[in-house]
C-alpha positions in Angstrom: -3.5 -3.8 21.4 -6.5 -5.4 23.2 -6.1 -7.2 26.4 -4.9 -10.9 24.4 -3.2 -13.3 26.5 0.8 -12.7 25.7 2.0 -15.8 25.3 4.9 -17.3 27.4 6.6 -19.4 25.2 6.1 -19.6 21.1 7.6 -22.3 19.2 8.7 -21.4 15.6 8.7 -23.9 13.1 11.7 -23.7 10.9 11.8 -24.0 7.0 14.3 -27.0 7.1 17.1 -28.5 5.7 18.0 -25.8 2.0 15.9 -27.5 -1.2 14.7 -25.5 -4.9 11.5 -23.4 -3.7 12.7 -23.3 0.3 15.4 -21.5 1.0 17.3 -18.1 2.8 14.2 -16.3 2.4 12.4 -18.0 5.1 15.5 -18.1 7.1 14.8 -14.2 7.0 11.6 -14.7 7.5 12.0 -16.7 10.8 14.7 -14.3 12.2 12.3 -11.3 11.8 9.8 -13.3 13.9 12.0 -13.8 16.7 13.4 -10.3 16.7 9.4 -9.3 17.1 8.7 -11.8 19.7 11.7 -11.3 22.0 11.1 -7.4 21.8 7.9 -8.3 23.3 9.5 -10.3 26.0 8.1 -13.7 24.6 10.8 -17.1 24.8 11.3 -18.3 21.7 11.7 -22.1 20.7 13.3 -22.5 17.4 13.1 -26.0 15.6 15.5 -26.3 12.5 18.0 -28.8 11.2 19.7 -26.4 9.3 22.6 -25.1 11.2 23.5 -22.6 8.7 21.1 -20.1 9.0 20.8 -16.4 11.2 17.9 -17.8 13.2 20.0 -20.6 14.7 22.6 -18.4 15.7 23.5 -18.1 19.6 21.9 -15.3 20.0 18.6 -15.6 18.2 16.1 -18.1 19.6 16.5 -18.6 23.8 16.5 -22.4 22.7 17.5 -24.2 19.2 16.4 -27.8 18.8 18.3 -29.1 15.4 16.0 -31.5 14.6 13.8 -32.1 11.4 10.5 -30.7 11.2 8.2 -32.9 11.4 4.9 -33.5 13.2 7.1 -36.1 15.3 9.5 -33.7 17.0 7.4 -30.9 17.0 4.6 -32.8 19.2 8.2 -33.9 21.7 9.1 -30.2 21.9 5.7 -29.1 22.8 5.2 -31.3 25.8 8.9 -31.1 26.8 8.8 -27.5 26.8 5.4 -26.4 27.7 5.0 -24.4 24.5 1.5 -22.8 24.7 1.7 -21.2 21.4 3.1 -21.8 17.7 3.8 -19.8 14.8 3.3 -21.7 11.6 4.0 -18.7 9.0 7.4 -18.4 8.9 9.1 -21.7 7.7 7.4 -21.5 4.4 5.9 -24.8 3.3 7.0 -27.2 5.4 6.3 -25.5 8.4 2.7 -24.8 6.8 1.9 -28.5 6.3 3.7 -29.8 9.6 1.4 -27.4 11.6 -1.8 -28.4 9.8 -1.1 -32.0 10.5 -1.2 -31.2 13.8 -4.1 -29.0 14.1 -5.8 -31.9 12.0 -5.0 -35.1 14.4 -6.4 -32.6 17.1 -3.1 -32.6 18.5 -2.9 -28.6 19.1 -6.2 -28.3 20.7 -5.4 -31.0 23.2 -2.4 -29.6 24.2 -3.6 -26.4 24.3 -1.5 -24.6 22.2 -2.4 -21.2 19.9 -2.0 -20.7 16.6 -0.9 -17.3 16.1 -2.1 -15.4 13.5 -4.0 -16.8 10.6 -6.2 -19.5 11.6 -5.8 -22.9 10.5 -9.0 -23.0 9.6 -8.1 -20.4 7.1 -4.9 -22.2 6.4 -6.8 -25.3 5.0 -8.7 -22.9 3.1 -6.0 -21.2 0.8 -3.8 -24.9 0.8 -7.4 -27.2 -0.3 -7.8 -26.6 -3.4 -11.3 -27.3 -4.0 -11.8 -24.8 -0.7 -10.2 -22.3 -1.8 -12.3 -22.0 -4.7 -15.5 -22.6 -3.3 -14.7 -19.8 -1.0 -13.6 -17.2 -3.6 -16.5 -18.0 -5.6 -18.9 -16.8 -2.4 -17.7 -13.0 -3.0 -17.7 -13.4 -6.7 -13.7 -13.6 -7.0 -12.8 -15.5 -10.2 -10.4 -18.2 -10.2 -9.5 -20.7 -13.1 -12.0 -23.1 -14.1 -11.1 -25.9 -12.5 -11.8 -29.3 -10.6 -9.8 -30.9 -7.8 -9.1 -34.5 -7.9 -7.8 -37.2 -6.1 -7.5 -40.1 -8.1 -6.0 -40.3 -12.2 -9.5 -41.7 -13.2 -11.2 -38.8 -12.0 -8.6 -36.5 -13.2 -8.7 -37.8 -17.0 -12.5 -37.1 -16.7 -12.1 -33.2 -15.4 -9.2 -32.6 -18.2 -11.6 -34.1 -21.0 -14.3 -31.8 -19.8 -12.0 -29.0 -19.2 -10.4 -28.9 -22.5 -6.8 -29.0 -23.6 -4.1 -28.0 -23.4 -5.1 -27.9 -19.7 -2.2 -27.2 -15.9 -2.3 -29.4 -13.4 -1.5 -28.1 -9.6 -0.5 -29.7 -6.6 -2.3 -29.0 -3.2 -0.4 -29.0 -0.1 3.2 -28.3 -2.3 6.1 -25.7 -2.8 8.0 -24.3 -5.8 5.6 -25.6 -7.9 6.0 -29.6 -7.5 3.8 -31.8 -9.0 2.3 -28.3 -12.0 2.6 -29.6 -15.3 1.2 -27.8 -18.6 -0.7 -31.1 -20.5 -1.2 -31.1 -24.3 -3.4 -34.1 -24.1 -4.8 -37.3 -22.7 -1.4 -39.3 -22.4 0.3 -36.4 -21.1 -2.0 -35.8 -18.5 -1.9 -39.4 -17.2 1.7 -39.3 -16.5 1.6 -36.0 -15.2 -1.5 -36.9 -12.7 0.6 -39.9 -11.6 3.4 -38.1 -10.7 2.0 -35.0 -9.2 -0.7 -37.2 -7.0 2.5 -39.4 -5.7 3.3 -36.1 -4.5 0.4 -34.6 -2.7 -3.2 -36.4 -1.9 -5.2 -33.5 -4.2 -4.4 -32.0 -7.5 -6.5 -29.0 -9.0 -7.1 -30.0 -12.8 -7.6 -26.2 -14.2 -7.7 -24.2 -17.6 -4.6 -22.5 -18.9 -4.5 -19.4 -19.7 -1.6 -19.1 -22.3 0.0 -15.6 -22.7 -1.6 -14.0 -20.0 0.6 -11.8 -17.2 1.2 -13.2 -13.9 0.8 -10.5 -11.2 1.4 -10.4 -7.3 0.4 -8.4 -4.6 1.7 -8.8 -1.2 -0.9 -7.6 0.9 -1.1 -7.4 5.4 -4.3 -6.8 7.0 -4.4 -7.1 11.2 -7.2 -8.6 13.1 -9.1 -5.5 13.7 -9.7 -6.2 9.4 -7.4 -2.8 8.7 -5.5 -4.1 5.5 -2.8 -2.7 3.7 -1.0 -3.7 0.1 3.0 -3.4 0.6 4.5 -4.0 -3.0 2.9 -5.4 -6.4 5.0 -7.4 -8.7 5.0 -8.4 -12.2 6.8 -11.5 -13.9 8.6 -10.9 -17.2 7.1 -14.0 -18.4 3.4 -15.0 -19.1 1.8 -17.2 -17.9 3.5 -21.2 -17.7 6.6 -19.6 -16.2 6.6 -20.7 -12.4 7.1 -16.8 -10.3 10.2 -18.4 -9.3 11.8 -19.4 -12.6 11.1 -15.5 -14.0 12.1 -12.2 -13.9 10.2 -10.6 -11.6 9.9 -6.3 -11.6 8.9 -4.6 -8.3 6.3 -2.1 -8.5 4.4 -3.9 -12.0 5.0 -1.4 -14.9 2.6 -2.9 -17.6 -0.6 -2.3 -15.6 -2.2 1.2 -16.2 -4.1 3.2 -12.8 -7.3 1.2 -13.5 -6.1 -2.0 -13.8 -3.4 -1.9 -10.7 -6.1 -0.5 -7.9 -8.7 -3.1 -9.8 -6.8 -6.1 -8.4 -5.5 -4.4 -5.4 -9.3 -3.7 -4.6 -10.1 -7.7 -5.2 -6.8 -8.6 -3.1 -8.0 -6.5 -0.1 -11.4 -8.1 -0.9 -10.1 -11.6 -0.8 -8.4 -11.4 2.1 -10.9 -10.3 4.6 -13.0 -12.7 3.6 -10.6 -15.4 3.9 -9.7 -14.1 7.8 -5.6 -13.6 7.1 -4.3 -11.9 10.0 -0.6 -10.9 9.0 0.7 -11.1 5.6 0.1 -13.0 2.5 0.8 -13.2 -0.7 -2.3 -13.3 -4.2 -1.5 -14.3 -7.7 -3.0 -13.7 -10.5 -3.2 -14.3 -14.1 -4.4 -11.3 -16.3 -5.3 -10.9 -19.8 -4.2 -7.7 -21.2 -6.5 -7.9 -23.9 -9.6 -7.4 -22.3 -8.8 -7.1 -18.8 -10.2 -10.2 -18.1 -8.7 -12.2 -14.2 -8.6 -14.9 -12.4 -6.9 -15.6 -8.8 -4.2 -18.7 -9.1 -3.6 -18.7 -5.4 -3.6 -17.0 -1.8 -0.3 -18.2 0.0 -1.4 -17.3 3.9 2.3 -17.2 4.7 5.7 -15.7 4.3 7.1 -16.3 0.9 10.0 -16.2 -1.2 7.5 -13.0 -3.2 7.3 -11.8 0.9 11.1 -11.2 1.5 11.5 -9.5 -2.2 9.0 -7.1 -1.6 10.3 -6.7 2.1 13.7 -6.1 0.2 12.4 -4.1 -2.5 10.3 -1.6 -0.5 12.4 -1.5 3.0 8.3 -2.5 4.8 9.5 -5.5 7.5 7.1 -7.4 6.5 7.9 -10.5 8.5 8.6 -8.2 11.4 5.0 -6.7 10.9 3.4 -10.1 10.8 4.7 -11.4 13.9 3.8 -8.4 15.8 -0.2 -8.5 14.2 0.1 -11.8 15.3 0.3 -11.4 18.4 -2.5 -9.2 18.5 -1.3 -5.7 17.4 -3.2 -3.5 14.8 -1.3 -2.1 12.2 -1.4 1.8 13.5 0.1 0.6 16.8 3.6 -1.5 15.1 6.0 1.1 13.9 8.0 0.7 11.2 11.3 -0.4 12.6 12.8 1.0 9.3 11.7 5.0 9.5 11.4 4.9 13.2 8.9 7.5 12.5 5.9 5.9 10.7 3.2 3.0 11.6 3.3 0.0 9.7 0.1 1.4 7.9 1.4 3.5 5.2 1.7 1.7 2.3 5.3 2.1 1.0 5.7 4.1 -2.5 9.0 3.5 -4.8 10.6 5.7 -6.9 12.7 3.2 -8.4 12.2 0.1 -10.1 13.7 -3.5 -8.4 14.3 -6.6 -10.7 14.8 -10.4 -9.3 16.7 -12.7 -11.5 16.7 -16.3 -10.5 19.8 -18.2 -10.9 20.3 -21.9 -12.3 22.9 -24.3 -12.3 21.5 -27.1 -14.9 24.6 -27.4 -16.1 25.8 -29.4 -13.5 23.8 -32.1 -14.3 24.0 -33.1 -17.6 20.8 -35.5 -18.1 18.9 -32.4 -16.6 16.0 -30.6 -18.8 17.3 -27.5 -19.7 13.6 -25.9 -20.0 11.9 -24.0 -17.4 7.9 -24.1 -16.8 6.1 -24.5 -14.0 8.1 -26.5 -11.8 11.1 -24.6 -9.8 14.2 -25.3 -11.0 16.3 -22.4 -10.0 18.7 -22.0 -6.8 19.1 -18.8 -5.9 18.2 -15.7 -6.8 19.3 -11.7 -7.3 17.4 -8.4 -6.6 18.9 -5.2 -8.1 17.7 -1.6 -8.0 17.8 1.0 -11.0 16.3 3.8 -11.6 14.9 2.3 -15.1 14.3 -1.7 -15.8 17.4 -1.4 -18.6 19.5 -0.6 -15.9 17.9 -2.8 -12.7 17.7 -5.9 -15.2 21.5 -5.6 -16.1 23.1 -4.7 -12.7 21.0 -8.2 -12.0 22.8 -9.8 -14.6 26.0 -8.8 -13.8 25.6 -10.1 -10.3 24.2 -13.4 -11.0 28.2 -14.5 -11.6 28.0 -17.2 -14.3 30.0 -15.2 -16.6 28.2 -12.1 -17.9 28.5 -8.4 -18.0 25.0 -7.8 -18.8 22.3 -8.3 -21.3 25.0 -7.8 -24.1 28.6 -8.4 -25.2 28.9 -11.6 -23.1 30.7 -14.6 -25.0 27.2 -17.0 -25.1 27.0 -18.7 -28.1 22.9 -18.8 -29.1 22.4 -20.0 -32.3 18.6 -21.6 -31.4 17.7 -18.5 -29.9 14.1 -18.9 -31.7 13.6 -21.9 -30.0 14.8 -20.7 -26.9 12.2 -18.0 -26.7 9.6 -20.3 -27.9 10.2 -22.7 -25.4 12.4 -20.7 -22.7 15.1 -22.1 -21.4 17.2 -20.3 -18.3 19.5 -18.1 -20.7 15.8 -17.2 -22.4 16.7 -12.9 -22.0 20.0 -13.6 -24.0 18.4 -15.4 -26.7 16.1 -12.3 -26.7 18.5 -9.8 -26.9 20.3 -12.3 -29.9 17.1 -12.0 -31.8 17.2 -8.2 -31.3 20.7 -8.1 -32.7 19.7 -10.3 -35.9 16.5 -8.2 -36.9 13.9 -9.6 -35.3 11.2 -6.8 -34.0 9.0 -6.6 -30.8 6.2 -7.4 -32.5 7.9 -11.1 -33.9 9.5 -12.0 -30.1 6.1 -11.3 -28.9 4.1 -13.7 -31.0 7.0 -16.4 -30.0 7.2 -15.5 -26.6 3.8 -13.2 -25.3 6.5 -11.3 -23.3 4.7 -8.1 -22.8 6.1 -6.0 -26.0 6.9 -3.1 -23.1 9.4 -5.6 -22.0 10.9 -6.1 -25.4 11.1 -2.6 -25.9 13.4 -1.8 -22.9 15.8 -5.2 -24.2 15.7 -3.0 -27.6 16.8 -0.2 -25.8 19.7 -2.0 -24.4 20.8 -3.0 -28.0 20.2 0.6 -29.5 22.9 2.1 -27.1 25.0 -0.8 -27.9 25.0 -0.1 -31.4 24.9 3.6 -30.8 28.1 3.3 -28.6 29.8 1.1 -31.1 29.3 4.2 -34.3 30.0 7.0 -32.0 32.8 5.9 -29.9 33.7 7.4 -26.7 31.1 10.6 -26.7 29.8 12.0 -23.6 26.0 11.2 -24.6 26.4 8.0 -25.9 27.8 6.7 -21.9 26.0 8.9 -20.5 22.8 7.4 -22.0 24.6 3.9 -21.6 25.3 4.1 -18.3 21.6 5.5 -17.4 20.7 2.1 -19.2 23.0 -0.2 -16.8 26.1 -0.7 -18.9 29.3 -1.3 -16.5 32.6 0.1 -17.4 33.7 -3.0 -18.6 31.1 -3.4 -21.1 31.5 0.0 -22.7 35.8 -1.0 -22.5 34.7 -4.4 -24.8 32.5 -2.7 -27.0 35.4 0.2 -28.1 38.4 -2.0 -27.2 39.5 -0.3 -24.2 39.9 -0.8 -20.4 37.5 -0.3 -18.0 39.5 1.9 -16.3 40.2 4.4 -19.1 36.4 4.3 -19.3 35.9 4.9 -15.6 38.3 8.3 -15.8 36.7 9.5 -19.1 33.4 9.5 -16.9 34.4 11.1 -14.0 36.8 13.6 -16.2 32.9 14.5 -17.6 31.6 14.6 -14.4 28.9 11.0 -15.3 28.9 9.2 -12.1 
């Protein structure tokens, strides 16, 4: 570590009051950061309203202010306290925009507080829109074609030129507010009028239909040494928001060239942009040719951040808040091994799948379909050693009612539709279609899931149907319970209990 100036006192902005698109995971993300700074012997100030969180507990922060986050209270707390630095990383959007508003009205500077970590000026540059583009496009980093607007006038003028059907993005927004997929004219007015009511920019961009959506949560220090943690794939193409899908942790559709190709761009793209900590790149990819574009940079902690922190057992927040005080990434050791530096990339021999969880059906008037726009509350990671099994232990655990990708009591008689245009029980229409005939190849064309996907949700109904002929054979659990099936699925399917099922297998030693 060179000789920085430790600071005395950091304020951490919270994430806020619990909304769709801000929730526990920046509560973990926060605790992480205070854990780092108090093992460096820095106070901590914690702002939050939320009394329900870890980082508000007595013990966490050396003082809590419940109040909201806002430009308003955080400006009080600075003078009262004397902060002389801030983190802005850690409270996910809110915290992001509070802490740019402040950095814009010259607030920070006059007071003489730090922003640790990533700049704002690099902050703006990822958040902007039209910046961020214009600052890809200097290393030759392709992002969507695109122009950022501020008015609807100007925004009817980029989609005409564009080209439908064309996805509108809000700047400055979280969980997706304010994206819309538009099919023409009249559907991009309204959607420009609701998405600039909203946020004072929206990006007016090409959509790229059926192609994958991959992450890569990447950390890079400020001596420019920059590691990739965990790369992630979304079950659904393209037009699924990352936090309505199925997301599988590491990507299992992308072959050796094409993973280091966009981890090579990732690493690229963020030195250039000046992160210091950890951040988060999307992309969309075509599988037909190869082809990329970059969707986004988010130079913060996000809900992708605490999966892959999760998933791989790296502390990435942890990490973060020690490079951000000035660290380099062979001097922060891994407080999970206790034996390693935070510079070795972790490596999984397992496969993790996140499920999101709805509850639409509370609200009755509410659209059942899920697109760009967050809709989901919640959330569950699960760990296999194949996706058949990681996607149904996630299933299982996501408690509305189901044992699994099969024999549940859902009635899906649409389930075309529902693939077509996905709703949030979208995998159980797919596994209906599987059961009445349909192949890989037909979901595809209704879906542009990639047909590896599909295969595995075949998989699961082969050893259903496999089960069902043979009975209660040792091969047929065996291979079912390699493939995620619980006890008390196998007991439904040959009309026993679970527990007659649980001593067969131990009886024939399948644990």
């Amino acid at each position: 570590m060179t000789k920085n100036t430790k600071p005395k006192k950091v304020l951490i902005l919270g994430s806020g009051g619990l909304r769709i698109g801000q929730a526990g995971e920046f509560d973990y993300s926060g605790s992480q950061a205070i854990k780092a700074m108090k093992e460096e012997g820095v106070k901590t100030v914690l702002i939050n309203p939320n009394i329900a969180t870890i980082q508000t507990s007595e013990d966490m922060a050396d003082k809590v202010f419940f109040l909201p986050v806002t430009a308003e209270f955080v400006e009080k707390i600075i003078k009262d306290e004397k902060i002389d630095s801030i983190l802005l990383a850690f409270g996910g959007q809110t915290a992001l925009n509070v802490g740019l508003e402040l950095y814009r009205s010259g607030f920070l500077k006059k007071s003489r507080v730090q922003v640790l970590g990533t700049s704002p000026e690099t902050i703006l540059e990822t958040e902007d829109r039209d910046a961020f583009v214009k600052k890809l496009d200097e290393i030759d980093v392709l992002t969507p074609v695109s122009q950022a607007v501020e008015t609807i006038k100007d925004g009817l003028a980029a989609g005409k030129e564009i080209g439908f059907p064309i996805m509108i993005r809000s700047a400055y927004s979280l969980g997706g507010q304010g994206s819309k997929r538009c099919v023409d004219v009249k559907d991009l007015k309204k959607s420009l009028e609701v998405a600039l009511s909203n946020s004072p920019q929206v990006l007016v961009e090409e959509y790229l239909e059926g192609w994958k959506e991959i992450e890569y949560e990447v950390v890079r220090d400020k001596y420019d040494n920059c590691i990739t943690v965990c790369n992630m794939e979304n079950f659904d193409p393209m037009g699924i928001h990352t936090g309505e899908s199925i997301v599988v942790a590491p990507s299992q559709t992308l072959n050796n060239h094409e993973y280091h190709f966009l981890r090579e761009i990732a690493t690229r793209t963020i030195r250039h942009l000046g992160v210091v900590g950890e951040c988060n790149i999307q992309y969309a990819f075509n599988p037909k040719n190869g082809d990329y574009r970059v969707i986004e940079v988010n130079a913060r902690l996000s809900r992708s951040s605490a999966l892959a922190s999760k998933a791989t057992g790296y502390p990435l927040a942890f990490v973060a808040a020690k490079l951000a005080l000035g660290y380099g990434l062979t001097e922060v050791e891994n407080s999970i091994t206790k034996v390693t530096k935070s510079c070795f990339e972790p490596a999984l021999d397992y496969i993790v799948v996140k499920v999101p969880r709805w509850d639409l059906k509370k609200f009755k008037a509410s659209d059942r379909r899920i697109g760009t726009e967050m809709k989901s509350v919640g959330e569950i990671m699960a760990i296999g050693r194949t996706f058949e099994e990681a996607l149904q232990k996630a299933l299982r655990m996501l408690n509305i009612g189901v044992e699994g990708l099969v024999l549940n009591d859902l009635k899906i008689e649409d389930y075309k539709e529902q693939i077509s245009n996905p709703t949030e029980t979208r995998v159980f229409a797919i596994a209906e279609a599987f059961d009445r005939g349909m192949s890989i190849d037909e979901i595809h064309d209704l879906s542009k899931i990639d047909k590896w996907f599909l295969a595995k949700c075949q998989n699961i109904i082969e050893v259903k149907k496999e089960l069902k002929s043979k009975g209660l054979e040792k091969e047929s659990v065996l291979r079912a319970k390699r493939l995620g099936f619980s006890d008390v699925q196998i007991g439904e399917l040959l009309s026993k209990h679970h527990l007659e099922i649980r001593k067969y297998r131990h009886k024939n030693s399948i644990r």
